[in-house]
C-alpha positions as CSV (number, residue, x, y, z in Angstrom):
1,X,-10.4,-18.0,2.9
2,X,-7.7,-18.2,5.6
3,X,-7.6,-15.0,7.6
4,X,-3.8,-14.0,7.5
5,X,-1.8,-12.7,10.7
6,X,-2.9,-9.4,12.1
7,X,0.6,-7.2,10.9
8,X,2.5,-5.4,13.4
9,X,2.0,-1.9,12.7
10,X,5.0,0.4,12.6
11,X,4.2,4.0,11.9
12,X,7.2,6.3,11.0
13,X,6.3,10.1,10.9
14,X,9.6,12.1,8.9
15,X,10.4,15.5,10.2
16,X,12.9,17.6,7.8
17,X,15.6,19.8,9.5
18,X,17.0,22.9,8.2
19,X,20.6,20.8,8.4
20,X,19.2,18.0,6.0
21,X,18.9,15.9,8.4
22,X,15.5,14.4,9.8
23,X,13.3,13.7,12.9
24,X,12.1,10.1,13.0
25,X,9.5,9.4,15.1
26,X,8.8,5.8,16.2
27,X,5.3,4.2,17.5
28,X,4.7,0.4,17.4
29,X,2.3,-0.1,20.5
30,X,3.1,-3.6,20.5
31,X,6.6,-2.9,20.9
32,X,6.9,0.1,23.5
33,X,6.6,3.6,23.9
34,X,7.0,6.2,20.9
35,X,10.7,7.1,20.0
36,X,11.9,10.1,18.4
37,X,15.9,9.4,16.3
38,X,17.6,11.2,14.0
39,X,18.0,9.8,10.2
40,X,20.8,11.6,7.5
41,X,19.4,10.3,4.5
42,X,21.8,8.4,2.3
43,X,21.1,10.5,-1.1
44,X,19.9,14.0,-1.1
45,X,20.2,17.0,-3.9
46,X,22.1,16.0,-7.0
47,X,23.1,12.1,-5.5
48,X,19.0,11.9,-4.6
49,X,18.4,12.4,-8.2
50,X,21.3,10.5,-9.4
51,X,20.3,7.3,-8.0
52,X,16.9,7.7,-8.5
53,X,18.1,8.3,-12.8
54,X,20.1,4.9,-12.1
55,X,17.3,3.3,-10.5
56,X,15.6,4.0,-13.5
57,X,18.0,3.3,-16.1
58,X,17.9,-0.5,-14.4
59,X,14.2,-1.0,-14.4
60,X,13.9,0.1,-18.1
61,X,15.5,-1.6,-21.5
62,X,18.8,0.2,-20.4
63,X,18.9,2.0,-23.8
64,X,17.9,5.3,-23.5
65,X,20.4,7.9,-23.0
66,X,23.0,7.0,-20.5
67,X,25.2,8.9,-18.0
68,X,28.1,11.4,-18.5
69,X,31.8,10.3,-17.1
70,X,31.8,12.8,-14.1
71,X,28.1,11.1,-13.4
72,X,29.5,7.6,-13.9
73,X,31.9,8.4,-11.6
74,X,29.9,9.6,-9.0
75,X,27.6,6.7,-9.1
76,X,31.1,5.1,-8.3
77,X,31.9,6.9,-5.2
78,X,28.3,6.1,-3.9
79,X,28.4,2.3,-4.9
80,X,26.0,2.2,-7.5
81,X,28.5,1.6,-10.2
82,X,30.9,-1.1,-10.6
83,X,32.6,0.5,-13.7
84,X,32.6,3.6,-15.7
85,X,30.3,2.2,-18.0
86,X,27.0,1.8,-16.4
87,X,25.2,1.5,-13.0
88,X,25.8,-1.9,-11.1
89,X,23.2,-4.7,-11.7
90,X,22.6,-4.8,-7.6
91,X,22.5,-1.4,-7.4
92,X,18.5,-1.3,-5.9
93,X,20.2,-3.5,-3.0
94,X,23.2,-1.2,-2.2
95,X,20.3,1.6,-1.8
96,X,18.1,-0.5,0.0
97,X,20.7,-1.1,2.3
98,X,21.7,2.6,3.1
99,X,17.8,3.5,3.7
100,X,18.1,0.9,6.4
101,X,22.0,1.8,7.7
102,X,20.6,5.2,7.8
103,X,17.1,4.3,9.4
104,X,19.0,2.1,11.9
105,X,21.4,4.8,13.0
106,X,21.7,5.4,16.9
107,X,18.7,4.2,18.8
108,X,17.1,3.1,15.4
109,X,19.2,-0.2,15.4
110,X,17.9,-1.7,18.2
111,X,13.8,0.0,17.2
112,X,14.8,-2.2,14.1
113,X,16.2,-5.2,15.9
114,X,13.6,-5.5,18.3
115,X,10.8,-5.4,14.6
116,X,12.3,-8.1,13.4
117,X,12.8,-10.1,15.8
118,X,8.8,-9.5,16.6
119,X,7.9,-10.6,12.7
120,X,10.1,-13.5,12.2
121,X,9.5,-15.2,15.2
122,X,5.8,-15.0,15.6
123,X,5.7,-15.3,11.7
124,X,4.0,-12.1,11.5
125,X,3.9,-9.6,8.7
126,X,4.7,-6.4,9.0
127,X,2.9,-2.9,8.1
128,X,5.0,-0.2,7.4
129,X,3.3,2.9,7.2
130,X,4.9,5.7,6.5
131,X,4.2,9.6,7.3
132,X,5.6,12.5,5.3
133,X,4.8,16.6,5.9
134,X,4.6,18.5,3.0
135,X,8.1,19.6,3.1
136,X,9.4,16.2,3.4
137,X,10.3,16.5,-0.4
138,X,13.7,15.1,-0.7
139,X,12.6,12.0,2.1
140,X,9.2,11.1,0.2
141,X,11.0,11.0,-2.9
142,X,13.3,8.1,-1.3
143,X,12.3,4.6,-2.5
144,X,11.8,3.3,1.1
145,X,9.9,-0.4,-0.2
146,X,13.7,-1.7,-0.9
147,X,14.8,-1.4,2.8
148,X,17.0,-3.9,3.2
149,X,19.1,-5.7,6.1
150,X,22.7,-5.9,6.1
151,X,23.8,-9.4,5.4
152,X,20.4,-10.4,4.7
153,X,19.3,-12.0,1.5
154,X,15.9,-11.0,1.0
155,X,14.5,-6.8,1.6
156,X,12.7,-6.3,4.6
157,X,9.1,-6.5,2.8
158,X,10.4,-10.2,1.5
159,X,11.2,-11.5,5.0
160,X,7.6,-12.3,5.9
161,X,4.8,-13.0,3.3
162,X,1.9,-10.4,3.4
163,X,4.1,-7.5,4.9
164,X,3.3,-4.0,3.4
165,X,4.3,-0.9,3.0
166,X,1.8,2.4,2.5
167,X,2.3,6.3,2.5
168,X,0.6,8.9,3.9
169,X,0.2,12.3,3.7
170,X,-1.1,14.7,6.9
171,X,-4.6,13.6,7.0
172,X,-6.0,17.2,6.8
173,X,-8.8,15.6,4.6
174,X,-8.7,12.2,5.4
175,X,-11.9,10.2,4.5
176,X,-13.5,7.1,7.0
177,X,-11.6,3.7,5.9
178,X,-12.9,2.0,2.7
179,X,-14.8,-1.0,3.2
180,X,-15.6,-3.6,0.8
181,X,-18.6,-3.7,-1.8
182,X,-20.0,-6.9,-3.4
183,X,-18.2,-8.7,-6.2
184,X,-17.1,-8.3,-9.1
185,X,-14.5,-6.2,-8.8
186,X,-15.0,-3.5,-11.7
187,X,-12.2,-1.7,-13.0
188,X,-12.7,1.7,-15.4
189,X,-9.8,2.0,-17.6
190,X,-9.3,6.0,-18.5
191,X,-6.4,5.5,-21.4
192,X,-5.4,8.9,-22.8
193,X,-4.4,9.7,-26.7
194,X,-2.1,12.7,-25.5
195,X,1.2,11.8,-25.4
196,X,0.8,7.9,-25.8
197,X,1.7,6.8,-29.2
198,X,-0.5,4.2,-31.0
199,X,1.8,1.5,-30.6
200,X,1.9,2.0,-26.7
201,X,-1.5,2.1,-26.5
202,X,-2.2,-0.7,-28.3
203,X,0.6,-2.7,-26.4
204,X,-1.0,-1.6,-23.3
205,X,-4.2,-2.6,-24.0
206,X,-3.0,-6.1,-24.9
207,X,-0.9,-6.3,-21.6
208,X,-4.3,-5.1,-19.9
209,X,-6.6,-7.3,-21.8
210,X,-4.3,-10.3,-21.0
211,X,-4.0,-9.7,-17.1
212,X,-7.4,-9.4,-16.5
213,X,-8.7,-11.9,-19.4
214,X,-7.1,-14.6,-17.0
215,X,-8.8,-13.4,-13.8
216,X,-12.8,-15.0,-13.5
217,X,-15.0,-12.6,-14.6
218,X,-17.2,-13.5,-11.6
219,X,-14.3,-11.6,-10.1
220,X,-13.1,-8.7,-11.8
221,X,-15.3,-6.7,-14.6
222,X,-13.5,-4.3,-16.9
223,X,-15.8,-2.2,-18.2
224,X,-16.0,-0.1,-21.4
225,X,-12.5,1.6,-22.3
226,X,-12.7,5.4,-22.0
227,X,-10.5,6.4,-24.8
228,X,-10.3,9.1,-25.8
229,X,-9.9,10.4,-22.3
230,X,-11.8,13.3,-22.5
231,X,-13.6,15.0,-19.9
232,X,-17.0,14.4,-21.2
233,X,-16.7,11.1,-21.3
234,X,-15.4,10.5,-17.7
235,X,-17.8,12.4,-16.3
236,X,-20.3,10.3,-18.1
237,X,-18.8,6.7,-17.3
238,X,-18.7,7.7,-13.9
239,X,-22.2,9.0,-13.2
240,X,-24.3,6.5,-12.8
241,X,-22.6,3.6,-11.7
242,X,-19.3,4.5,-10.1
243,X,-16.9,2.0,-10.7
244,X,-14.3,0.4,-7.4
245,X,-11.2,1.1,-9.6
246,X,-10.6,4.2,-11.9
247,X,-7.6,2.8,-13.8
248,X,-5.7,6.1,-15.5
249,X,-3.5,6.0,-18.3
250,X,-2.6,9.6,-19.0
251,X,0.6,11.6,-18.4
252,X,1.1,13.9,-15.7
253,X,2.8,17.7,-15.4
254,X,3.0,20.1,-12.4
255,X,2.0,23.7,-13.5
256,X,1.6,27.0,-11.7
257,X,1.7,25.7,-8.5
258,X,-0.6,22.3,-9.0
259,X,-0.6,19.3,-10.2
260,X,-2.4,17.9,-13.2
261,X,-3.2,15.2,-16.2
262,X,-2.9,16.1,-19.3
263,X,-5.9,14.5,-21.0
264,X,-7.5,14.7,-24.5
265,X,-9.5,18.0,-25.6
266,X,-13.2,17.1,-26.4
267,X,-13.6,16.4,-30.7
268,X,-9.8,16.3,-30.8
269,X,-7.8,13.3,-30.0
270,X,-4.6,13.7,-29.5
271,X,-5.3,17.6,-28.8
272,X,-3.7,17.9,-24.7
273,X,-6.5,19.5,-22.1
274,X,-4.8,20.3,-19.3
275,X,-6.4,19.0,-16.5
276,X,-5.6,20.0,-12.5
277,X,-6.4,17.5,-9.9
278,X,-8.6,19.0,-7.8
279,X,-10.5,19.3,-11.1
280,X,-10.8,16.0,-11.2
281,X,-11.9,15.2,-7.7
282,X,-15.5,15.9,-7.9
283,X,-15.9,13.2,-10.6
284,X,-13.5,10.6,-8.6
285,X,-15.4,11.4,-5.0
286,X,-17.1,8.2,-5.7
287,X,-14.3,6.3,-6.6
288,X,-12.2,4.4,-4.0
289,X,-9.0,3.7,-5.9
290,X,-7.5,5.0,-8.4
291,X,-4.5,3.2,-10.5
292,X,-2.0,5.1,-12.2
293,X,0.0,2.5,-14.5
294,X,1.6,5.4,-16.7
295,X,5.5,5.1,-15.5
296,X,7.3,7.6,-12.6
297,X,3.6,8.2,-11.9
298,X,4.2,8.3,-7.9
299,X,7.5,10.0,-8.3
300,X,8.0,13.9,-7.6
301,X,8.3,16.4,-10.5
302,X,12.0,17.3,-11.1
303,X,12.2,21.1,-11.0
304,X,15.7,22.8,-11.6
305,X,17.1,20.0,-11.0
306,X,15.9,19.0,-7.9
307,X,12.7,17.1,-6.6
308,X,9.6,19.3,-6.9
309,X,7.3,20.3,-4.1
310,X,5.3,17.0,-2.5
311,X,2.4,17.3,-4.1
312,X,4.0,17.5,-7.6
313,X,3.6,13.6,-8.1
314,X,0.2,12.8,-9.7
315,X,-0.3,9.9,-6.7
316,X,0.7,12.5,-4.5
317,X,-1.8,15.6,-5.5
318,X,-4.6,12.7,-5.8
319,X,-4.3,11.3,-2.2
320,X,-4.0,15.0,-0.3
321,X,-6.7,16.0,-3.0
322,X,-9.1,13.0,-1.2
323,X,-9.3,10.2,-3.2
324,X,-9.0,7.2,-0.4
325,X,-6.6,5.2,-2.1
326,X,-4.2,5.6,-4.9
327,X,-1.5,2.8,-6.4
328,X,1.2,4.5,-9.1
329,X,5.0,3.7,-9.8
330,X,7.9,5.1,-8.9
331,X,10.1,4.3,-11.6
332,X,9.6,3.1,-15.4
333,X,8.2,-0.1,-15.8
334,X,7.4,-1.7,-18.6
335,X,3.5,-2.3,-19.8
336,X,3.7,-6.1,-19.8
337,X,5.6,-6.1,-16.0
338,X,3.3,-3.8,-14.7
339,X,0.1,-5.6,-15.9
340,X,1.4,-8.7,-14.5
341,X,1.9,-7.2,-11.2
342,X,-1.5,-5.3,-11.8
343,X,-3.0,-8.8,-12.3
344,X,-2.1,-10.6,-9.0
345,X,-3.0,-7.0,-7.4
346,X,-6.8,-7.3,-8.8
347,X,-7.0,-10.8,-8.5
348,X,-6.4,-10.7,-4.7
349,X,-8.7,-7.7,-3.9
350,X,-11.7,-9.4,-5.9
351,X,-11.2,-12.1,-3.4
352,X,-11.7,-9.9,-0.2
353,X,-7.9,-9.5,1.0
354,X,-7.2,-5.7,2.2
355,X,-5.5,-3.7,-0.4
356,X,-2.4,-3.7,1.6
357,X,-2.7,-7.2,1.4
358,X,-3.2,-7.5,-2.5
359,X,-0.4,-5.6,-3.4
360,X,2.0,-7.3,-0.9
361,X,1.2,-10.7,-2.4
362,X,2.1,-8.7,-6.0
363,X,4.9,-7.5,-5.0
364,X,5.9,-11.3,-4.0
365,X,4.7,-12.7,-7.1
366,X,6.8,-10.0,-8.8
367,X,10.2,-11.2,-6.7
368,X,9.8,-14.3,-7.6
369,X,10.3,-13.2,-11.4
370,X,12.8,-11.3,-11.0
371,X,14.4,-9.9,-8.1
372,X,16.3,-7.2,-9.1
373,X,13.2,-5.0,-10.7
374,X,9.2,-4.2,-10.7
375,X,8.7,-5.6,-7.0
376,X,10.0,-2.3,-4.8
377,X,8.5,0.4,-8.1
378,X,4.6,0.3,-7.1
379,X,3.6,3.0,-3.9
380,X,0.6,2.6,-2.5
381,X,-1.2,6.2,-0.8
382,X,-3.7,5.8,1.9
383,X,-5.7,8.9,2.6
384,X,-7.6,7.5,5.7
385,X,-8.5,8.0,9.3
386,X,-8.4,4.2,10.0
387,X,-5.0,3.6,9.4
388,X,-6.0,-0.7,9.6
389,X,-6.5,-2.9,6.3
390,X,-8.7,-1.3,3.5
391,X,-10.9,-3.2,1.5
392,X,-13.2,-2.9,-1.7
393,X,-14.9,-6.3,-2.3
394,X,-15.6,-7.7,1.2
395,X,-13.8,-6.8,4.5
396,X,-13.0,-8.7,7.7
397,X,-15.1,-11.4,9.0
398,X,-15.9,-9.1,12.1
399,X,-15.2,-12.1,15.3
400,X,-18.5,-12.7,17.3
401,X,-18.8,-10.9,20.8
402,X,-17.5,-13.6,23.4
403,X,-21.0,-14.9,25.2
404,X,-20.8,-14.3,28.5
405,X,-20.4,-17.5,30.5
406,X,-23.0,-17.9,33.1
407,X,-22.5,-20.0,36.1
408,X,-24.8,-21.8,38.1
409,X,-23.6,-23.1,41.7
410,X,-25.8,-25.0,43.9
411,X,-24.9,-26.5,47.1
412,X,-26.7,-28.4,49.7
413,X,-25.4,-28.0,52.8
414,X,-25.6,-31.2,55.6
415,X,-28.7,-32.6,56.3
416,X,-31.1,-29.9,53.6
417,X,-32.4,-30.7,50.5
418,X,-32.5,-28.6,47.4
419,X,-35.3,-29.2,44.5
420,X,-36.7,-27.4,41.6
421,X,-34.0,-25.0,40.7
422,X,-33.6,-24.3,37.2
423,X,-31.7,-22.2,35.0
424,X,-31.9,-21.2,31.5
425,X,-29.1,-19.1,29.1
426,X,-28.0,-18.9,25.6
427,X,-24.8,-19.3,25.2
428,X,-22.0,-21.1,27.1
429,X,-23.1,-21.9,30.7
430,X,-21.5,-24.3,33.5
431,X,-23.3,-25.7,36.6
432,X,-21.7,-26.8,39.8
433,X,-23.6,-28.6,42.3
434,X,-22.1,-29.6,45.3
435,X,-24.0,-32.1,47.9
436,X,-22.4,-32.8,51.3
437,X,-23.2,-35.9,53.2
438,X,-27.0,-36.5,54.1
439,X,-28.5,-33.8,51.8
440,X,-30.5,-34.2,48.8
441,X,-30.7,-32.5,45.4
442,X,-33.7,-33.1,43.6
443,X,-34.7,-31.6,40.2
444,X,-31.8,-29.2,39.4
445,X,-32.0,-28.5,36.2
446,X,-30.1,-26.3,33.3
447,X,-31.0,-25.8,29.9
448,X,-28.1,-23.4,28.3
449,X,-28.0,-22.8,24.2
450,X,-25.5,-23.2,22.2
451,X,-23.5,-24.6,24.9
């Protein structure tokens, strides 16, 4: 397999002020020093929640309930909506474009300029990662994978194949960096009865079946469906034999102060058993990744009205609860879009690239069937130390140590002879033997390995 460019890292930590405005610290080592800037995001409060509804509306059928006139004409004002009748059909480029007006703002321009100019001409991908305190409610909640360039035709994540983008959450539990097991790649689905009507299930068990029917089973094993998703029987698919992927169908709720999954009660199917995460961890320690396919999956709980604390998302509670990695969706997608996405994601992970990796080559396939939805809605959560490429089948082809290159010089000097000097070395070795006039050099001899 051809090892891809190493990405240029750029870490952006978020620091909310009481004004609404934000701290923005910059570090790129490749690039310079650290940079601190100030950001005013684009949406917040009502219009935050506004344009994430429209977002929405656009990645689903567009039939479910629509927008009132005073909404309508707000998403007007803030150039989401080209009539009173509905949001605009380029509406995830006008908000791409004011993350990145709003990121580039003062010094951020030329931070930016100076990125891309690093990744296009050295051909290099990029690796956003980006960091968010547990107040950062309103700026997590932002869908910061469709930054996009003014005048430019393709987002930011499109300009150079295999760039990424990842979130994470203060590391107060962060876990060492997941390496790579041994193939196949084996994915546990988990699909709940609890909210998911028979026809959804069944239609997402087709999509599933599909996606990964076409991937080599040499590469990726789905094992045994765990439906109904009770407790029981989780704990007793994942005690033996852990699996790489816990794939989790199941709607999620934040309630008294924690988030949680609302799966099926034990001898009743269809029954809800409210389940909190941190109840969960102890059977998921094991697991490295954990998929969440069920829609709006990594976006925050509204409350009143407004985005609910941080950890109200379900992809949220799961990373700062410890599981490693966790992939969910911000906005509705449908089942056959998201398996097909799902399907290049698996596919590229069973053959050893790094998850950020995997899901950047699914977020490409996904452009290039449609660019206006599915690409930006997947987030991916790293809960990690090693902030570098994470991997479950494989890992990097660590590079040999450079052999030290031994050198042998002999010289014979005018009129005096040299003989019998030998040298031996594995590795790389170089000899130099330099004879002035009326000397001699007699059995000189080097024997190097591997040279």
């Amino acid at each position: 397999m051809t090892q891809p460019s190493t990405p240029l890292a750029l870490d952006l930590e978020f620091d909310p002020q009481p004004d609404g405005s934000a701290h923005v610290r910059w570090e790129a080592s490749e690039i310079g020093a650290p940079e601190d800037t100030t950001l005013t995001p684009p949406y917040a409060g009502s219009d935050l929640e506004l344009m994430l509804r429209a977002l929405d509306w656009r990645q689903s059928t567009m039939n479910h309930p629509g927008f009132s006139g005073t909404q309508l004409a707000r998403l007007q004002t803030l150039g989401l909506a080209e009539s009173r009748v509905a949001p605009g059909r380029l509406l995830h480029q006008v908000v791409g474009r004011a993350l990145y007006e709003a990121l580039a703002a003062g010094e951020g321009a030329s931070r930016l300029a100076v990125i891309r100019s690093h990744i296009t001409s050295a051909d290099r991908p990029l690796a956003l990662r980006l960091h968010f305190r547990p107040d950062a409610v309103e700026l997590a909640a932002l869908p910061w994978e469709l930054l996009w360039g003014p005048g430019d035709q393709q987002p930011l994540l499109m300009r150079v194949s295999g760039s990424s983008c990842t979130r994470h959450l203060p590391p107060v539990d962060a876990v060492s960096p997941s390496r790579g097991g041994s193939k196949p790649l084996r994915v546990l689905p988990v699909v709940a009865h609890y909210g998911l009507s028979d026809d959804y299930r069944a239609a997402e068990r087709a999509s599933r079946a599909g996606a990964l029917g076409r991937i080599s089973q040499a590469e990726v094993v789905q094992l045994r469906e765990v439906s109904p998703a009770t407790m029981g029987a989780l704990s007793l698919s994942l005690e033996d034999n852990p699996p790489d992927i816990v794939h989790i169908v199941a709607h999620g709720a934040y309630m008294e102060g924690q988030c949680c999954l609302w799966l099926d009660r034990e001898g009743a199917p269809g029954e809800p058993l409210r389940v909190p995460m941190l109840q969960l961890l102890p059977l998921l320690a094991q697991v490295r990744m954990v998929v969440l396919s069920v829609c709006q999956s990594g976006a925050l709980v509204e409350q009143e009205g407004r985005a609910g604390p941080l950890l109200s998302g379900a992809a949220q509670a799961l990373s700062a609860a410890g599981v490693p990695m966790v992939l969910a969706m911000q906005l509705t997608v449908q089942a056959e879009a998201a398996y097909s996405l799902l399907e290049t994601f698996y596919r590229n992970l069973a053959r050893e690239r790094s998850v950020q990796e995997a899901l950047a080559r699914a977020r490409a396939d996904a452009w290039t069937r449609s660019m206006e939805t599915d690409w930006y809605v997947p987030v991916l959560y790293l809960n990690a130390k090693d902030l570098g490429p994470a991997y479950l089948i494989g890992g990097p082809k660590s590079a040999a140590e450079p052999a030290t290159l031994r050198c042998q010089r002999v010289t014979a000097s005018h009129g005096s002879t040299v003989e019998g000097v030998e040298q031996e070395q594995e590795g790389p070795a170089d000899q130099c033997v330099d004879a002035s006039d009326q000397s001699t050099v007699k059995n000189v001899r080097q024997r190097a390995g591997g040279a």
